[in-house]
C-alpha positions as CSV (number, residue, x, y, z in Angstrom):
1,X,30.1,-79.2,171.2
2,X,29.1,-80.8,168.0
3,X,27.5,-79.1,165.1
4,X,25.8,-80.3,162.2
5,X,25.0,-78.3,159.6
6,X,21.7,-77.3,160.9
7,X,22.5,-76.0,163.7
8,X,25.7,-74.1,162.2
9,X,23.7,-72.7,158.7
10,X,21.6,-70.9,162.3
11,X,24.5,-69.9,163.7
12,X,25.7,-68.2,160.5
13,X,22.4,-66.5,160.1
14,X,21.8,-65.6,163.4
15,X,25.7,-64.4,163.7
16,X,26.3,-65.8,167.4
17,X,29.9,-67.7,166.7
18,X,31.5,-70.4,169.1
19,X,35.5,-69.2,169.1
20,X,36.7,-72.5,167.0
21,X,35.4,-74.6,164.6
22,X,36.8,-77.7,163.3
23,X,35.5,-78.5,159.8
24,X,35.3,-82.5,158.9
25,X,33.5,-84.6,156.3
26,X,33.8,-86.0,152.5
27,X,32.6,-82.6,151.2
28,X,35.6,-80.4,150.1
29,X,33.4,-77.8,148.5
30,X,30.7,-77.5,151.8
31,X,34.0,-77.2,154.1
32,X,35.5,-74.6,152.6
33,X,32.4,-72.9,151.9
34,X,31.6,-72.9,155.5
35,X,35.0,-71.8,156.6
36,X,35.1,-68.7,153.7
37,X,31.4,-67.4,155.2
38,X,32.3,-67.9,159.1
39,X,35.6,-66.5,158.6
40,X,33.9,-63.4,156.3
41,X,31.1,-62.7,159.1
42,X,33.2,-62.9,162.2
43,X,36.7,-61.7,161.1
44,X,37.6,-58.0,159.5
45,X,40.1,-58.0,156.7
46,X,42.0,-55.3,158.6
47,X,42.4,-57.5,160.9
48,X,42.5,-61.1,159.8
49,X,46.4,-61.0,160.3
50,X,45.8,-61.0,164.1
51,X,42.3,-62.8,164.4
52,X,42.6,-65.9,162.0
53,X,44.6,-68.5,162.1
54,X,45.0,-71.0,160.0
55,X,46.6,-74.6,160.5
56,X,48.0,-77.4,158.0
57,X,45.6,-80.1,159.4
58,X,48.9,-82.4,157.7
59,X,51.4,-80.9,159.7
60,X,49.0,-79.7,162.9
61,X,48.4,-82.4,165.9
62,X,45.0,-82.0,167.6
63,X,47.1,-80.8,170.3
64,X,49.0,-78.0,168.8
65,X,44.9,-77.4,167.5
66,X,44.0,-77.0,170.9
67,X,47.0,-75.1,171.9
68,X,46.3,-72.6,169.1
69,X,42.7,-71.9,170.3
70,X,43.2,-72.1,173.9
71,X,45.8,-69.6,174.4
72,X,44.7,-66.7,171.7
73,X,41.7,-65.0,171.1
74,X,40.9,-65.7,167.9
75,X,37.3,-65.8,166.7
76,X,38.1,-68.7,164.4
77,X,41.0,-71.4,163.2
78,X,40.9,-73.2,160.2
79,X,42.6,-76.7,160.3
80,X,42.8,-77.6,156.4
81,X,43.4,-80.7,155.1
C-alpha cells in the first residue's frame, strides 16, 4: 500500500501501524523524523533488540527488504540510505 504523508501523520495519531514501512523522498529530515516517531510509538526500548530492524538501504537489495519483513515479526524495519 502506498502512503503519503497524510494518510501516515493519521496513522501515527491514531496508532494503528502497517508491519513495514519503507521511507523514500528528497527530505532527509521528514524521513528520519517519521522513522524516530513510528519506531518510538510501536516498538519498546526493552525490546527494540528483538522488534526493530534496521537495514543499510546501500548494502540491502529490495529482496533481502522483503525477506527481512516477511519472515519476522517485526513491527517496523528501517531501510536507510
Amino acid at each position: 500500500m502506498l502512503l503519503n504523508e497524510e494518510t501516515l501523520k493519521k496513522q501515527i495519531k491514531s496508532g494503528e501501524f502497517c508491519n513495514l514501512y519503507l521511507l523514500y523522498g528528497n527530505e532527509g529530515y521528514l524521513k528520519q523524523h517519521y522513522a524516530n516517531t513510528i519506531c518510538s510509538k510501536t516498538v519498546s526500548k526493552d525490546f527494540e533488540d528483538f522488534n526493530l530492524k534496521k537495514l543499510d538501504g546501500k548494502e540491502t537489495s529490495l529482496l533481502d527488504w522483503h525477506k527481512q519483513g516477511a519472515h519476522y515479526d517485526y513491527k517496523f524495519v528501517e531501510l536507510v540510505y
